[in-house]
C-alpha positions as CSV (number, residue, x, y, z in Angstrom):
1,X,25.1,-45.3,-36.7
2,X,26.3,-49.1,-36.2
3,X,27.5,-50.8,-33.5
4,X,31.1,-50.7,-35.9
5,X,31.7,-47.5,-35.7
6,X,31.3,-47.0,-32.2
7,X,33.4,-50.1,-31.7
8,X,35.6,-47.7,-34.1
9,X,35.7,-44.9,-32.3
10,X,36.0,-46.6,-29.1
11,X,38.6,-49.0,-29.9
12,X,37.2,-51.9,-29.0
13,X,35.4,-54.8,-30.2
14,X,32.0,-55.1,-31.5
15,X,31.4,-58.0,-28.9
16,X,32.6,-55.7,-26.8
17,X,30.3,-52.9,-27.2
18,X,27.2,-55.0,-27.6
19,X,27.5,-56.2,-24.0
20,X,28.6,-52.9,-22.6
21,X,25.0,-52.0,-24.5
22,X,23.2,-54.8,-22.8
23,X,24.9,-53.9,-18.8
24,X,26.8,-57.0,-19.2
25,X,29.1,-57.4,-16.5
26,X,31.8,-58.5,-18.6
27,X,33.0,-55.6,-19.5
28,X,34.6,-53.3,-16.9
29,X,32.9,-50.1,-15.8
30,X,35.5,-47.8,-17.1
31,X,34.9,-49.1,-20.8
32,X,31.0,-49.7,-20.1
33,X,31.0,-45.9,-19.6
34,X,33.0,-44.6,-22.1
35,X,31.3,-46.6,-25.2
36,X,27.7,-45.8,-23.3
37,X,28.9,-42.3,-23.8
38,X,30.2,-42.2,-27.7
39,X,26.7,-44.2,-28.4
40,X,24.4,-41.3,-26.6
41,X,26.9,-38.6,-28.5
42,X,26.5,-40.4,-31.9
43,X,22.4,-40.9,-31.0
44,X,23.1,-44.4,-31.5
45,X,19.1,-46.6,-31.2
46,X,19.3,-50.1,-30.6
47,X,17.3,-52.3,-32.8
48,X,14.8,-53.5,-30.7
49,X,13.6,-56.3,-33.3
50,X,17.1,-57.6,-34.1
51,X,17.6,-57.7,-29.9
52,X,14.2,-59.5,-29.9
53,X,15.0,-61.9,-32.3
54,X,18.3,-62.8,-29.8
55,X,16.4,-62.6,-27.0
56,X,13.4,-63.9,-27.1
57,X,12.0,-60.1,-25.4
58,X,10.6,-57.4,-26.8
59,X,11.4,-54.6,-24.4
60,X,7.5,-53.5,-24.3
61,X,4.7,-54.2,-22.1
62,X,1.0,-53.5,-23.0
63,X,-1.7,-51.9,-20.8
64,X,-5.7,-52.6,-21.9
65,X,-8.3,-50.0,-19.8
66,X,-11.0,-48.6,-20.4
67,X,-10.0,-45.2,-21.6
68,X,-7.2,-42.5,-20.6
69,X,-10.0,-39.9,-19.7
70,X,-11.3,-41.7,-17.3
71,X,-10.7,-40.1,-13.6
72,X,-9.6,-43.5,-12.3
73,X,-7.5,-45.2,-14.7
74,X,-5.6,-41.9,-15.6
75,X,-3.6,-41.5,-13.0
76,X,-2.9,-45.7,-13.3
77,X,-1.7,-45.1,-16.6
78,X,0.6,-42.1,-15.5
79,X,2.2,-44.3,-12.3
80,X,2.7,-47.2,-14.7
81,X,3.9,-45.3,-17.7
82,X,6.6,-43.7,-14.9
83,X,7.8,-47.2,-13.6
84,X,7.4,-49.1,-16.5
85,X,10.3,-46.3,-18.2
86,X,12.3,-46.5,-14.9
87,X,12.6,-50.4,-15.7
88,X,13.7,-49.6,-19.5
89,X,10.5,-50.9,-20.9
90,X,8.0,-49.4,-23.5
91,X,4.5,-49.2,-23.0
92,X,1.8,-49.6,-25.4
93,X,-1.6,-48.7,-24.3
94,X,-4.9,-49.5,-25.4
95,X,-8.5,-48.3,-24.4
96,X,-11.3,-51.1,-24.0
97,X,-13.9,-48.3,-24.3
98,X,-15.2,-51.3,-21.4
99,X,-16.1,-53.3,-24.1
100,X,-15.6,-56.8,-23.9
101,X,-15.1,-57.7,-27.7
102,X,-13.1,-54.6,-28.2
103,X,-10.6,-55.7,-25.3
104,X,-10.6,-59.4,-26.8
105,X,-9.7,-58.0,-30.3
106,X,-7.0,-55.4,-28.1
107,X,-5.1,-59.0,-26.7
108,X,-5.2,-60.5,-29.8
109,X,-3.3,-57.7,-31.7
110,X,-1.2,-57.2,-28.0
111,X,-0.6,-61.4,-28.3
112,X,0.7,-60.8,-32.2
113,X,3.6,-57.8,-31.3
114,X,4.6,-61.1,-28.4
115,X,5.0,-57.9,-26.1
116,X,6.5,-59.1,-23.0
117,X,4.2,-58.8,-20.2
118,X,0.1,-57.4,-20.3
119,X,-1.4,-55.1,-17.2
120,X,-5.3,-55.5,-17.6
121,X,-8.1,-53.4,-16.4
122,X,-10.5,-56.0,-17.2
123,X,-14.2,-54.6,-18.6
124,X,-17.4,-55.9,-17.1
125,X,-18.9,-59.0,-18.8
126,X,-21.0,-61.8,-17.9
127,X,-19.5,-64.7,-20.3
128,X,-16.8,-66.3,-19.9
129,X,-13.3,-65.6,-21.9
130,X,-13.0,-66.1,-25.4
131,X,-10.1,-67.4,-27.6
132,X,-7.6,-63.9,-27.0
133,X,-7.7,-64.4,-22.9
134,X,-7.6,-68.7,-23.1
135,X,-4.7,-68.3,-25.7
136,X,-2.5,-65.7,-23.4
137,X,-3.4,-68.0,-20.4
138,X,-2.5,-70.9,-22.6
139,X,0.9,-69.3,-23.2
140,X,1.7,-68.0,-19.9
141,X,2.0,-65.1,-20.9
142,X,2.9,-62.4,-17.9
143,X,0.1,-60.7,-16.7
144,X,-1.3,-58.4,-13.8
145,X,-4.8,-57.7,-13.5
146,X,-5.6,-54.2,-12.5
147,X,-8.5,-53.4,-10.0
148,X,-10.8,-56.2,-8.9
149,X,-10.5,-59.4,-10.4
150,X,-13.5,-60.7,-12.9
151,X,-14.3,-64.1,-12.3
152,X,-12.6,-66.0,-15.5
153,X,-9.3,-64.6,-14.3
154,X,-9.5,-65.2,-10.6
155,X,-5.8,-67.1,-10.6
156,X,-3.7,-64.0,-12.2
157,X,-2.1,-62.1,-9.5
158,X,-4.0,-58.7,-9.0
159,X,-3.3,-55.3,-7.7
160,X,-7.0,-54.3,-5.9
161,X,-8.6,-52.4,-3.1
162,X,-10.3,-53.0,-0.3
163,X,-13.6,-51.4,-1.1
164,X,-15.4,-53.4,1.3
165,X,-13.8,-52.2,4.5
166,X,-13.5,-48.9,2.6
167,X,-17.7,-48.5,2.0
168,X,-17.8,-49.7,5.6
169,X,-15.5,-46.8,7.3
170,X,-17.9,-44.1,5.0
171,X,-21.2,-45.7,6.2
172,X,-19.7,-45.5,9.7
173,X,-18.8,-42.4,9.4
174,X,-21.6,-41.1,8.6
175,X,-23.3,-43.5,11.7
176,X,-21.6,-41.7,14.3
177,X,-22.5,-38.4,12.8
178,X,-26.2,-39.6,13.7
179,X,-27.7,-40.8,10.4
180,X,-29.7,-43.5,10.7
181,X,-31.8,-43.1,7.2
182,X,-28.9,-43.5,4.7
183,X,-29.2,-44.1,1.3
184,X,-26.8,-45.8,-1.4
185,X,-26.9,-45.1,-5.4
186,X,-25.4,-48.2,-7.2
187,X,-22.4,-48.6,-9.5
188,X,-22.4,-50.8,-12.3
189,X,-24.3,-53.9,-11.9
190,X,-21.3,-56.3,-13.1
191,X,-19.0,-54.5,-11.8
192,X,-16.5,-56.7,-9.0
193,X,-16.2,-53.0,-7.6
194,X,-20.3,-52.2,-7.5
195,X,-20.7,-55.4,-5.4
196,X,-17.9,-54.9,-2.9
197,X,-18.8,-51.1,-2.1
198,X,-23.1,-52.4,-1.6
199,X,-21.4,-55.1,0.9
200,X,-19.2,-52.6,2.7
201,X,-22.7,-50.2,2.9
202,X,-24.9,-53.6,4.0
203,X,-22.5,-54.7,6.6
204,X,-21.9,-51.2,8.3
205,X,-25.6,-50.9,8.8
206,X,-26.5,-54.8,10.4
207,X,-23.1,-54.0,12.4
208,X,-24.8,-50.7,13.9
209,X,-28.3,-52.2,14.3
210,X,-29.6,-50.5,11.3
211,X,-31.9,-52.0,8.7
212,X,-30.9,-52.5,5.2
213,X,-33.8,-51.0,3.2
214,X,-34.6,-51.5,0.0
215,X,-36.6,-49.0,-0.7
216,X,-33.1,-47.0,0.4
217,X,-31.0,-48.5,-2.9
218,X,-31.0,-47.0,-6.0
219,X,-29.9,-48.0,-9.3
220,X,-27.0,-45.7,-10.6
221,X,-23.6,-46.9,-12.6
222,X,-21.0,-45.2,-13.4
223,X,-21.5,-41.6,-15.3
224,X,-22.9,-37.9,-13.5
225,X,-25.8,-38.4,-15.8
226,X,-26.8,-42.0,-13.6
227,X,-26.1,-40.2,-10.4
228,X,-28.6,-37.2,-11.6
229,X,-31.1,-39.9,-12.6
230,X,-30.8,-41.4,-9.3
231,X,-30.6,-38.0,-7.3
232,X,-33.9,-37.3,-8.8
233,X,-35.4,-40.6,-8.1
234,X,-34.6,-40.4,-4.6
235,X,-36.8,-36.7,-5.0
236,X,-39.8,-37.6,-6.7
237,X,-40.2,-40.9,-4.7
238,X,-40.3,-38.7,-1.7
239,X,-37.7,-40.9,0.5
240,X,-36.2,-38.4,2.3
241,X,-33.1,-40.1,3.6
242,X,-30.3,-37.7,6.0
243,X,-27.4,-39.3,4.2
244,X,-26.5,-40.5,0.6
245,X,-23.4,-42.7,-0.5
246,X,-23.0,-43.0,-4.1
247,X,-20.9,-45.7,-5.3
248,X,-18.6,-43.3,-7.1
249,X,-17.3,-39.7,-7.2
250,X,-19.1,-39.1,-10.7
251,X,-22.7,-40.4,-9.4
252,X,-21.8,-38.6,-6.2
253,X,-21.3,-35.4,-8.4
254,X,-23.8,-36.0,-10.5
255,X,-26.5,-36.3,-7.3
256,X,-25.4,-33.0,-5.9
257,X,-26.1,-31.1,-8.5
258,X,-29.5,-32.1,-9.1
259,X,-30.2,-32.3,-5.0
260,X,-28.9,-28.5,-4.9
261,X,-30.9,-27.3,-7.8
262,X,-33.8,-28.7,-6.3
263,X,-33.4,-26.8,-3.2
264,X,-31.9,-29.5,-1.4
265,X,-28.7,-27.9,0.8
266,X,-25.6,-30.3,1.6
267,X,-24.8,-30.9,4.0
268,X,-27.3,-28.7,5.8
269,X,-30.5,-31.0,5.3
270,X,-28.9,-34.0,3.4
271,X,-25.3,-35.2,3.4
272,X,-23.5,-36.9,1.0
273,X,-20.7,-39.0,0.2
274,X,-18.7,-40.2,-3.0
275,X,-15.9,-42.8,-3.5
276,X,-12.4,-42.5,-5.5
277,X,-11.4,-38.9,-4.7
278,X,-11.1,-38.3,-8.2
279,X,-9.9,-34.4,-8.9
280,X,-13.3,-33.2,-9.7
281,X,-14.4,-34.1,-6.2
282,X,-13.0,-31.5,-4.1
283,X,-13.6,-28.7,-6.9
284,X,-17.8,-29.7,-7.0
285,X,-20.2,-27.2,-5.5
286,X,-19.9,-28.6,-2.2
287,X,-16.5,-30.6,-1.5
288,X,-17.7,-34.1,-1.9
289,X,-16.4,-36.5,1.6
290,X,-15.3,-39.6,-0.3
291,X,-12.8,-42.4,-0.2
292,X,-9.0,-42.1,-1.6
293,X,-8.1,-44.5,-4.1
294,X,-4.4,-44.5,-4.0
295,X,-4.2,-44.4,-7.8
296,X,-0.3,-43.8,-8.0
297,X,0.2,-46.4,-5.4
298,X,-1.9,-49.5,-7.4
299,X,0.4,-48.7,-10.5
300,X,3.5,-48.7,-8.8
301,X,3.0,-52.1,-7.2
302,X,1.3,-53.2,-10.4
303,X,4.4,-52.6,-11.8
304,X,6.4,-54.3,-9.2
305,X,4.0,-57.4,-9.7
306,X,4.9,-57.6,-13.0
307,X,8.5,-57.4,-12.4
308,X,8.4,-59.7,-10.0
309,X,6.8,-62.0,-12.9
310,X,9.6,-61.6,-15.4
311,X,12.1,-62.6,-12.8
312,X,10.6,-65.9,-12.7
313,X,8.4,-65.1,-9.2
314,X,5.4,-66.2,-8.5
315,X,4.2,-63.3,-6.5
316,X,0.9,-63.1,-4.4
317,X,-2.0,-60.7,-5.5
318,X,-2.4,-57.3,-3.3
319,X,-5.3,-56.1,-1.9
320,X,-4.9,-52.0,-0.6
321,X,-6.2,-49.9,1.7
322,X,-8.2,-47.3,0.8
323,X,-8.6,-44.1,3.3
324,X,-11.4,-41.6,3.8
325,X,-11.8,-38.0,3.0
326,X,-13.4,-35.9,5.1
327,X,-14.8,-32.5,3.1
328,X,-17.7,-30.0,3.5
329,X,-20.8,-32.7,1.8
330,X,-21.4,-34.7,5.2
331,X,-22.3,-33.1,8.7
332,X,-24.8,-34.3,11.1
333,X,-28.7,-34.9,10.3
334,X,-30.6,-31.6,10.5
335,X,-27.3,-29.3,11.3
């Protein structure tokens, strides 16, 4: 089917029935309707490649993170992939596996389709951009980081969360349940994210006149095997804290089940406490108590960044608040 024979059918003009196809408000609603109609009838699909050659657009944007699985970025993907549609974009989406080279390789192939805008999920690395992130910079190419920003893209606009204020509500939470030994398993050590949940942990305790211990910090990352590792540390070393946070719902997971098959009961002699609210947290053993990243909110106004971008704006990044989850894994020391 051609724009000719709906022009055909509709008696009109193929002029006319190329800008009823592009909204154009040159052409009265009546007729916009009517050929809008004959094209769905006749299945009509524009060419996206002839209307990119006109316009200079490509109708798709690209997301880069680290992989759909992953209990964080899923739900991203899904609120993006629903906003993006509503704005009459495509979206092509690409996993990172949080590998640095892989994502470079992802923007160079991203950069070659001249897609139209780029949300990106940035992986953890410690040097500094190569050719793929310099030559979209170069080009100005539109782009929204999602998540906390990495250091070599500090000046994109960025959709983030407060995890620093967030840490600091859990830790105090579990202050005023009476904890005063409490614990903290790491995330990933170059991870934006890792930092800002130790500082929110660190702050709540010097606020409420508690040390920060060392001996109370243990190295996790980012998987249930790490917080199992850790949980088991935190056993053998004999360290006995009343509280543990871990940095995220998988190490948080991953900790109770190796403090519960050791005969460790939470929350009765040790509470516990995750971040992200992913699904698996309030299915676990024990309900984990754990922070609410608002997942479908950060792609929504991800995507609103970026539309805000291809209108010509400037807009400002946006940091969110995160809220805490009370469940059955915290209670007061020695309940």
């Amino acid at each position: 089917m051609r724009l000719k024979d709906i022009a055909e059918m509709a008696g009109v003009s193929i002029m006319t029935v190329s800008k009823a196809l592009r909204n154009s408000p040159e052409v009265s609603c009546i007729t916009k309707a009517r050929i809008l109609k004959l094209a769905r009838q006749c299945g009509y699909v524009p060419n996206s490649n002839a209307q990119g050659l006109r316009t200079r657009k490509t109708g798709m944007l690209a997301l880069v993170i680290s992989s759909s699985t992953h209990p964080i970025h899923a739900p991203i993907e899904m609120s993006i992939q629903e906003h993006v549609f509503a704005l009459g974009y495509a979206l092509i989406v690409t996993h990172s596996l949080n590998d640095p080279a892989r994502e470079d390789e992802a923007l160079l192939r991203l950069a070659a389709r001249c897609v139209d805008g780029l949300f990106i999920a940035p992986a953890n690395r410690i040097e500094e951009p190569d050719v793929a992130h310099s030559e979209l910079f170069r080009n100005g190419t539109p782009i929204v980081i999602i998540g906390h920003r990495s250091p070599f893209c500090s000046g994109l606009p960025c959709v983030e969360t407060d995890d620093i204020s967030a840490t600091y509500e859990l830790t105090r939470h579990l202050i005023d349940l009476g904890h005063k030994q409490i614990a903290f398993i790491s995330g990933m050590p170059l991870a934006v994210w890792s930092r800002e949940r130790m500082e929110g942990y660190k702050k709540a305790l010097s606020d409420h006149d508690l040390l920060v211990e060392d001996r109370l910090i243990f190295k996790g990352g980012s998987t249930i095997e790490e917080g199992a590792a850790a949980a088991l540390q935190i056993i053998n070393e004999n360290i006995k804290p009343t509280a543990v946070i871990a940095a995220n719902d998988l190490l948080a997971v991953g900790a109770l089940n190796t403090f519960l098959d050791n005969g460790i009961r939470v929350p009765e002699k040790l509470s516990l406490a995750g971040f992200g609210n992913i699904l698996l947290s309030e299915f676990c053993r024990v309900p984990l108590t754990t922070v609410e990243l608002p997942k479908h909110r950060i792609g929504r106004v991800a995507t609103e960044t970026m539309q805000k971008i291809l209108n010509g704006k400037s807009p400002e990044s946006i940091r969110l608040k995160c809220d805490l989850v009370i469940r059955k894994s915290t209670a007061a020391p020695g309940r």
